[in-house]
C-alpha positions in Angstrom: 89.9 97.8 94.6 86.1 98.9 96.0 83.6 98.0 93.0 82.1 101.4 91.8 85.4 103.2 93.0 88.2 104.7 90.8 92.0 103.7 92.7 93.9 107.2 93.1 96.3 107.3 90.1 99.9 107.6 91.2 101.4 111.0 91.1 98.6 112.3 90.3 98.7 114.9 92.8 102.0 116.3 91.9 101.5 116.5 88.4 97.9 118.3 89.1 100.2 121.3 91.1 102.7 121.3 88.7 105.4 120.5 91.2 108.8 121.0 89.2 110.3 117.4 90.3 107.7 115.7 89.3 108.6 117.4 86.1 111.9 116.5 85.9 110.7 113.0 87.2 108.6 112.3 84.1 111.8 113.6 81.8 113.4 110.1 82.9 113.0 106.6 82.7 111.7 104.9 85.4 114.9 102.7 87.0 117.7 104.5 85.6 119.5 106.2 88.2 119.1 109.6 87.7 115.3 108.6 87.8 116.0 107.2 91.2 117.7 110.2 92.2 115.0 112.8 91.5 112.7 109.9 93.2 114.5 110.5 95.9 113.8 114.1 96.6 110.5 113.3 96.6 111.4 110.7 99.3 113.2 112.7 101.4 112.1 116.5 100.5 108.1 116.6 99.1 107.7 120.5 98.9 104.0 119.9 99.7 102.4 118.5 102.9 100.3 116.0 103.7 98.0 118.4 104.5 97.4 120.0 100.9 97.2 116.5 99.2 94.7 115.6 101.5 92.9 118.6 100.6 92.8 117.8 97.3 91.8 114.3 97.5 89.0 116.0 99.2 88.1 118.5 96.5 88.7 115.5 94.0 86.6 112.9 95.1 88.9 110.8 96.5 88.6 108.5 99.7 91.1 107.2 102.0 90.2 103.7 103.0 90.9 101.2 105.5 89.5 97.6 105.9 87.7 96.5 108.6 89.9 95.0 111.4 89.1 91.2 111.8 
């Protein structure tokens, strides 16, 4: 964590667009398997690119951050 900076929540994304797995993702309990298995599409199938989330990490404030290479 950067003092004076907020860490990106996770999921935050997909629950900001509304995406319809992450829907049915936060209908289940985290470690069950059927939670795993709608994980999984995620994994495997995002219906959004990279492209629009970083977007809107753009038009949200957020940074992507790497630490200097010693």
């Amino acid at each position: 964590m950067i003092e004076g900076y907020v860490e990106y929540p996770k999921r935050l994304y997909c629950r900001e667009v509304k995406c319809p797995v992450q829907a049915l993702l936060d209908a289940e309990q985290p470690g069950t398997p059927k939670h795993d298995e709608i994980r999984n599409v995620c994994k495997v199938g995002c219906l959004q690119t990279s492209h629009s989330f970083h977007a809107w990490l753009n038009a949200n404030g957020y940074l992507v951050v790497k630490p200097i290479e010693k």
